[in-house]
N, C-alpha and C positions, 0 to 999 in steps of 0.2 A: 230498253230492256234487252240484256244480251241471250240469244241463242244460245242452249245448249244440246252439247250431241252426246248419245251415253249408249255406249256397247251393252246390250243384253243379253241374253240365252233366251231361245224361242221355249215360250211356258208348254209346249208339249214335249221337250225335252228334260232328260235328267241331267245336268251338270255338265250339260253341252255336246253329249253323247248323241249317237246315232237312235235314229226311232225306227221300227218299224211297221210299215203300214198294215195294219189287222183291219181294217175297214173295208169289208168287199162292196160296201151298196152305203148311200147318203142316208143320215150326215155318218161321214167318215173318219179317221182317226184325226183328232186335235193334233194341229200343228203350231197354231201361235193365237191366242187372242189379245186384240190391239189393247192401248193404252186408252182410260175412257175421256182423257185431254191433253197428251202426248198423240205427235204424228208417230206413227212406224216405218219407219223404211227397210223393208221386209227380205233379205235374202235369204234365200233356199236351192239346197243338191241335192239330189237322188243317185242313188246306186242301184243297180238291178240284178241279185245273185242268180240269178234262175238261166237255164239255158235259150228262152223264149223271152223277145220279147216281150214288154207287157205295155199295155195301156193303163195311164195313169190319169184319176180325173182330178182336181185341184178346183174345191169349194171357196173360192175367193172373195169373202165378205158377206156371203150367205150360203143358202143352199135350194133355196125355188126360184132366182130369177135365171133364166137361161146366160144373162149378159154376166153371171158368177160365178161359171163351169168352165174350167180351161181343162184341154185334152193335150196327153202328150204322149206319144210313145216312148219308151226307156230301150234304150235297144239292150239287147242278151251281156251279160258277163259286165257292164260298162260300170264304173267309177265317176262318182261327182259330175253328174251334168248338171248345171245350171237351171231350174227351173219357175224361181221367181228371183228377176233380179232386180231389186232393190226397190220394189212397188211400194206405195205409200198406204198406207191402213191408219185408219184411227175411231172413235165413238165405241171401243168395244167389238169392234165388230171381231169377228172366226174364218182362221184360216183350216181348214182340213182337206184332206187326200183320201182317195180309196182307189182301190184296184183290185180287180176282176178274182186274182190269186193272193192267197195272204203268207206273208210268211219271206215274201222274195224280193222288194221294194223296198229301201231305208230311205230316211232322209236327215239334216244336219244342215245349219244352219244358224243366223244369227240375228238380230233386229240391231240398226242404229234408232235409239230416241231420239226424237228430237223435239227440245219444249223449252 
């Protein structure tokens, strides 16, 4: 049975556009929920308009196990940082992000399938 790999748009996105994070407190703004028998291999950027840093928290595959909370600060003015790169997801499970301030955080991004 052969492998296939298939370019997607993360489903918390419009037509591949940038999102911005409105999520101040979990669960946070949808970023991608997985395929429910396709793998996901998950990449994700953030940008941060705001003059302040911010902290951003990254709900990775749930949102009450501690070991599903990744922390990252966005530094001020910065462009496309890397923030999940290219992690595996699948059964359905929910990517989402929140932070502190809303309005100032984007993010963009893409999924390879792979099934």
């Amino acid at each position: 049975m052969a492998t296939t790999f298939t370019k997607v748009i993360l489903s918390g996105s419009t037509n591949g556009r940038q999102v911005n994070v409105t999520g101040t407190a979990s669960p946070g703004t949808l970023v991608h929920t997985a395929s429910a028998t396709a793998l996901d291999e998950i990449w994700v950027w953030v940008t941060n308009t705001d003059t302040t840093a911010r902290k951003l928290t990254i709900e990775y595959g749930g949102v009450s196990n501690p070991t599903d909370l990744n922390e990252v600060t966005v530094p001020a003015e910065s462009g496309l940082m890397l923030v999940i790169p290219g992690l595996l997801l699948t059964n359905s499970l929910v990517v989402r992000m929140f932070c502190a301030a809303t309005g100032v955080v984007n993010f963009v991004g893409y999924v390879n399938r792979i099934a």
